[in-house]
Every structure is written in C-alpha cells, then in structure tokens.
N, C-alpha and C positions, 0 to 999 in steps of 0.2 A: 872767287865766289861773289854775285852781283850782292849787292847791299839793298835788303827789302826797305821801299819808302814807305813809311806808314803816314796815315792823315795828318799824324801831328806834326810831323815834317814839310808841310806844305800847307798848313791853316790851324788857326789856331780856333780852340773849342772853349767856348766860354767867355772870353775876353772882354776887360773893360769897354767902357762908352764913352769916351771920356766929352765926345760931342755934348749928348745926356748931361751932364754935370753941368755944363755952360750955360745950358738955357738957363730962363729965371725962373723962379716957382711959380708962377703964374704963367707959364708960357702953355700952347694948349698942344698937345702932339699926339700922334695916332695910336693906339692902345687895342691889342689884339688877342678877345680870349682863344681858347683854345676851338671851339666853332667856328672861327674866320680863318683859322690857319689850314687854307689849302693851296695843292700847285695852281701854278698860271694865272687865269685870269679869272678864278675863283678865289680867289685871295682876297679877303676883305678889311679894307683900309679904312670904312667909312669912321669907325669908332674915336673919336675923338676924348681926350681926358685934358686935365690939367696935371703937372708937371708936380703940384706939391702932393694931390691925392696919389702919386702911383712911384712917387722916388724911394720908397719900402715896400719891401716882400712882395717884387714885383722883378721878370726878366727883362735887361736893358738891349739892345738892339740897334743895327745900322743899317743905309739904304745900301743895298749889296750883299747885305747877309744870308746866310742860307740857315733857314728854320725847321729845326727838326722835332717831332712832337716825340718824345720818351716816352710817355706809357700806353700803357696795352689797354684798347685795343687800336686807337690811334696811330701808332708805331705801323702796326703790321698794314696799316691801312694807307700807307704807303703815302703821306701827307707832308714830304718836305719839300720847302719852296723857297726860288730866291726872293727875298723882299723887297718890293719898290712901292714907288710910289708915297713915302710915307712925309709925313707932313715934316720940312725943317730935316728932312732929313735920318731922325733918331723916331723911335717907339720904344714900347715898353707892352708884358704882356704879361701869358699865363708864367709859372713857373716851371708847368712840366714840360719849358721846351730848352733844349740843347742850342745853343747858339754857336754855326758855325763858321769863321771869317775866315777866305780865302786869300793867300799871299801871291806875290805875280810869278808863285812857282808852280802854280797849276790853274786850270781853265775853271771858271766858276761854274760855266754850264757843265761841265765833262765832271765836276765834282758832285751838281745834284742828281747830274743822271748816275752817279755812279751809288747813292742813296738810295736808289730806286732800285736797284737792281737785285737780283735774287739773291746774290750770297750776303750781300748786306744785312735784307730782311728778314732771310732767315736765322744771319749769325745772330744779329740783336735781341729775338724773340727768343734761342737757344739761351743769351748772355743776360737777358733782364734777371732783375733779382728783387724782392719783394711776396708780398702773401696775398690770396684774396682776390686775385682779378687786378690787382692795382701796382702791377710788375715797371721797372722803369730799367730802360737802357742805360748803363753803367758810363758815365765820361769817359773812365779810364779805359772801355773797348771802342767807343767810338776815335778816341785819337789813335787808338792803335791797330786798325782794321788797315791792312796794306793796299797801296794804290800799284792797279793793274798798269799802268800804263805810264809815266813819267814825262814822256817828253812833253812839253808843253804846244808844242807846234801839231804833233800828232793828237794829242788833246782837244784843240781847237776844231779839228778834220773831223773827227769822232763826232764832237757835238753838232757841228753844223751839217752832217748828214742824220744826226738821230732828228736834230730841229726839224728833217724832212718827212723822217721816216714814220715820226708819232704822231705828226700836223694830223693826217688824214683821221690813225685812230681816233687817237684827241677830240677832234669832229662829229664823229661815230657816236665814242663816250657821251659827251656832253649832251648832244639829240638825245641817246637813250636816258642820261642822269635825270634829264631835263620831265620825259613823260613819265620816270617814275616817282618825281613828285609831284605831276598833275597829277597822277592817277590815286598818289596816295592820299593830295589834299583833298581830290572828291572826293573818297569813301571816309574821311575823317569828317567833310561837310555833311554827309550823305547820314551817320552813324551821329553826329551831334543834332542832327535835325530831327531826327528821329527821336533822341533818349531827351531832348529838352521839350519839344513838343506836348512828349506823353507824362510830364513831372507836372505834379501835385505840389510840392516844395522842394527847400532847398536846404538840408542840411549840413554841418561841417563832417568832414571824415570821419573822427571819432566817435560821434555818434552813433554811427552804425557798425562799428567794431565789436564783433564778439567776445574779445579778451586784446587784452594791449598789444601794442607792434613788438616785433623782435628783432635783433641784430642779427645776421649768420656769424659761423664759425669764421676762425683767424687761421685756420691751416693755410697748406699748398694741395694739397689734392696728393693722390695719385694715378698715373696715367694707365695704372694695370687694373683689369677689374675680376675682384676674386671675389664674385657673389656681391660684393661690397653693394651698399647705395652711391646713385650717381651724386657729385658732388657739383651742384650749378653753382657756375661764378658772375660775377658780372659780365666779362667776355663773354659769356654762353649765349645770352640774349642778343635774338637778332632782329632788326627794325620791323620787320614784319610779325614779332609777338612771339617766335616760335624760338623752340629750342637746335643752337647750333650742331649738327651730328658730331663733328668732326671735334679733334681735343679733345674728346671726353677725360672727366676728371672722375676719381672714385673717392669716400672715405670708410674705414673699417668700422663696424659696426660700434667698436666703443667712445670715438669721436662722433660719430653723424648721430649717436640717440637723439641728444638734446636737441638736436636744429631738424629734427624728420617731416616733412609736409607730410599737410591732409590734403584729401583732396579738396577740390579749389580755392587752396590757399596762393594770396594775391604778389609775388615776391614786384618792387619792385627798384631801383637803382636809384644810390642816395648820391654818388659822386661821381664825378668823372666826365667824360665824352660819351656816355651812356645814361648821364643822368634824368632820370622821369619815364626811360623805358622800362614796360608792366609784362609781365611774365604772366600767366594762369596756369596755375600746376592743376593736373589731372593723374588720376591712379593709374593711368592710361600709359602714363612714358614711364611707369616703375618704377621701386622704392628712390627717393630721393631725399636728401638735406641741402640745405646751403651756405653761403659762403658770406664773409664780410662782404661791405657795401653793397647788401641786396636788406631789405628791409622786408618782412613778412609779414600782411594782412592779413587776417581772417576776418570777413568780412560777414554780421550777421545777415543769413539769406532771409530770412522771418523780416526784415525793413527793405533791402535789396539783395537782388539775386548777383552773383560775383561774376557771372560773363556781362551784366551790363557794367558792373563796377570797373570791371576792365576795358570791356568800350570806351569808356567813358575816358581812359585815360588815351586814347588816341583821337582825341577832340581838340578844337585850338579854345574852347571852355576848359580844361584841363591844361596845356599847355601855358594858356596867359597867364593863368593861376600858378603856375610851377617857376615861369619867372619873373613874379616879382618876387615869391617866397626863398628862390634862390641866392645863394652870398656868392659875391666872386672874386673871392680871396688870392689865393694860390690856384684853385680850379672851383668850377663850380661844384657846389655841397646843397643837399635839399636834406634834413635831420628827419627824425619822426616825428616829432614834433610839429614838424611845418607841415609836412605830408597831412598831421592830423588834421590841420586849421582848412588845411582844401577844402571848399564847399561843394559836394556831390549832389546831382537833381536826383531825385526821389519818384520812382515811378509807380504807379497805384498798382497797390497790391495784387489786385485781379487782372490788373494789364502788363504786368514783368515776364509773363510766361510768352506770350503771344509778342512782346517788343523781345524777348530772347531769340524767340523764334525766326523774328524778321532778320535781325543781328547774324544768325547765322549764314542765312539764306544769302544776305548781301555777300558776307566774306565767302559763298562758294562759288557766288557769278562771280566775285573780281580775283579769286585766287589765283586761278590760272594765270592771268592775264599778267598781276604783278611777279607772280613769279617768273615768268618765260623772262621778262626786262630784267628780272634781278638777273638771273641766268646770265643772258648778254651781256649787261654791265659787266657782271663776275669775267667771263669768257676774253673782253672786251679789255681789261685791265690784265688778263692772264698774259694777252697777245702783247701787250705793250713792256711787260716787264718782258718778257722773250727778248724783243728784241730790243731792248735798252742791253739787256743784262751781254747779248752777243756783243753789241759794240764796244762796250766799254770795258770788255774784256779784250777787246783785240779782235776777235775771231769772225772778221768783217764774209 
C-alpha cells in the first residue's frame, strides 16, 4: 500500500522567521493587510512598516512563502500567493493568514496551484470552524490535505505547463477585473456627485439614527429552511450591495426574534475582508435576522431617506471616512461606534424623493452592465480552477 504524502510532509505551515528576529527594530520592511494579499502581480508589496511597530500580534513571513488567507470569505476567494518581492527579504501581516514554507521536496509553483484547485477550496470551506461569517481554515487540515502527485520532477512539468495554460486566462481576468472597477468607481463618482451636490449639511451618523445600532446573532445558521427566517451573514453580502442566493443560512424562529429586520433597515459589515460593505434589507427578500459582525442601522427617514443613506456608503466620501476610523490590528475592525462618528450629507427634505429617484434610475442603466463582467469574472475564474484543478491532479 503507497504511503499518502500529506502537506506537512513536504512544507511546513506556520513556521518561524528567524530572518524577522535579526533585523533591528528600527529596520523598515514590507507589511501586508489582508487587501494586498492577492495571486501574481496583484500582490501588493508597497506597504512599508517599522520592525518594532509590527514584531506583536502580527504574521511573520519569507521571500518564497506561499500566503494563504484562512477566513471566509477570503479563503473561497481563491487568494494564495507565492510572496516576492518583499523588502530585506522578511514581511509581516494580517494574522488571518496561514504561512506556508516549501521544502526542496516539492515544487513551490505546483504547491500554490495545488491551493487553487477545487478539492482544496472546497475541503477548506467544508473544514473552517468558527461562528458568524467569520469561519477560519483549521492548520491542522491544511498540513494534512494530501499531495496528488509526489514526484518533484513531475511537479515542476505540471507547473510549467499550467504557467502556460492560465497565462492567457489570467490576461482575460485582469482586462475584465480591471473594467469592473472602472465601472464601479464611475457610478460611486457618479452617486457621490450627485448626494453631495444636493446636501444642505453634514451631520455624524448618529444623529440620524432612529434608535441605537445593534449587534447580530453569534449562531452558525442552518443550511435547511423550515419556514424558518433567512439568517444573513457577513459572507452573504456581495460587492454589488445585493444578497448572495447561493449558501443560504436559516435561523428557527426562537433565535432570529431578537435580530428580525424592518424594512430598510441598514445592516452593514464591522470586520473582516468585507469590512464597510452596506446591505439595504427590504420586506421584499422575506422574513430575515442576522448575524454577528453585520451591525444594524435604522436609519431616521424623517432626516434621510435609507436608499440614500446606503448610496452614500458606496462613495470614496464614505470610504475615506471608513479608513481612517478603521484599526488594523489582527484584521481590520470598524465598531458602532466609529460607524456612529461617520459624517453623512444631509439632503433637503423636499429633494430626497426626486435624488432617490435619480439613485435608482442610475443603478438600472449600469446594472446590467456590471453584472454581465461580474458574470465573466465569475465564469472566467470558474475556467481557471478547471484546469489548474486537472493538472495537478495528474489527469493531463
């Protein structure tokens, strides 16, 4: 009987820096939240720190390492990468990433494409464990997830024809990643020009709050729905504002009382790789509660009406504001607290109906449009785990 090689047999997870240690506390090195950590040459190095600010409660790291982000929805978003380029050689980062260091007993390319690949991302997502949207990939299945292929020479074969095979998508992707965030900074230009234009004043968030923020519920959900209310998580929300179909979570009617949305009540994301994306709940998608690290608005409509108030949070006036108020501890955190101090423009009373109105009309010309790219993207990343996921299984 062959002997199954598992990851931690051929790299080790986690592992000191011992590089790290030697520098001097004043030495300045590369520092990488969890927003710069993506494959290739969207990897962003520029972030520089000092060595004494980031030598606690911070991940250590080497030029060579392969960086894997652990929580959801990050994970699934298929975001590990080998790291170069880093200043001096060492970095340091978020905490919610896996650090994983390759020995000369397997190919370092043939190991991230093998992170990419379908059985990986789906065992990990199966294996995270945690509550709330805030699930994290366990160490102990990442060392022990077995390696398809062993030989090291065949290894090398495998990568140097996927470096072929994904070049083109790759290509593809980027063009498309590319126009859908022109398309989305216009209509954020397009929706801030418009709600700062027609503001009277400017006041902080809580001022217009019809009763204080709340926390969601600390369950897990359930994925069966027995009449139940849908249970949103932080994963649920997707960049375009809208509710994800797919995963739906359920909670039984004697957990969801206390967290039940009104309608347009404002949920929106206090932590994580989602942090500052704004939800608009309507009686429309059906009874609903939610979940930790989703914070709940209700937003008085008698000062502002809650579809601008949600505009408003896809503006770079709303963003700029979101980080400085932001900590970047272990990952970023925005409390209710901070959300309250936001400063909101205030649109005349007699003009909120007719600037709602326009607000609409914008998101139905550019809907299509961004969705068909989101589409593609999606479609376009579908292709690329296909055939990562054949090679590196063998089955050339």
């Amino acid at each position: 009987m062959t002997h199954e090689i598992r990851l931690r047999h051929v790299a080790r997870v986690n592992p000191g820096t011992p590089q790290f240690d030697e520098l001097d506390e004043s030495s300045e090195l590369t520092f990488l939240p969890l927003e710069a950590v993506w494959p290739g040459h969207r990897l962003d190095t520029t972030n520089i720190r000092i060595k004494g600010d980031v030598k606690t409660g911070y991940t250590r790291f080497a030029e060579g390492d392969i960086l894997l982000p652990k929580i959801t929805p990050t994970f699934e978003g298929d975001r590990s990468t080998i790291v170069t380029g880093l200043r001096d050689g060492v970095g340091a980062g978020t905490t919610e990433l896996h650090v994983i260091r390759p020995s000369d007993r397997i190919d370092a390319r043939y190991l991230s494409y093998l992170l990419s690949s379908k059985p990986f991302l789906h065992g990990g997502e199966v294996a995270m464990t945690g509550v709330a949207g805030q699930k994290r990939v366990p160490e102990t299945w990442v060392e022990n997830f077995p390696i398809p292929v062993t030989d090291v020479r065949r290894q090398s074969d495998i990568a140097d024809k996927l470096d072929v095979a994904t070049a083109e998508i790759d290509e593809v992707l980027t063009a498309a990643e590319q126009l859908l965030e022109r398309l989305t900074q216009s209509l954020s230009a397009t929706i801030e020009t418009l709600i700062l234009d027609a503001a009277t004043q400017h006041l902080p968030l809580r001022r217009i709050l019809s009763e204080p923020p709340r926390y969601g519920a600390t369950e897990s959900g359930f994925p069966h729905n027995e009449g139940w209310p849908r249970y949103i998580r932080i994963t649920d929300l997707s960049s375009d504002g809208s509710l994800r179909p797919h995963n739906a979570r359920y909670l039984p009617p004697e957990l969801a009382d206390a967290y039940m949305l009104s309608d347009m009540d404002l949920l929106v994301a206090r932590s994580g790789a989602t942090v500052g994306k704004a939800f608009l709940y309507r009686t429309s998608h059906g009874p609903a509660c939610f979940a930790g690290y989703l914070i709940r608005f209700r937003i008085h409509s008698r000062t502002l009406l809650p579809e601008i108030a949600e505009a408003w949070t896809q503006t770079k006036h709303y963003w700029d504001q979101l980080r400085t108020a932001g900590t970047q501890a272990t990952i970023e955190n925005v409390n209710a607290s901070q959300y309250k101090s936001l400063i909101v423009p205030i649109v005349h009373p007699a003009k909120q109906v007719a600037i709602a109105d326009e607000l609409a009309s914008i998101r139905r010309r550019t809907s299509a449009t961004l969705a068909n790219t989101v589409q593609e993207i999606n479609l376009l990343r579908e292709r690329r785990r296909a055939q990562v996921t054949t090679h590196v299984y063998g089955q050339l």
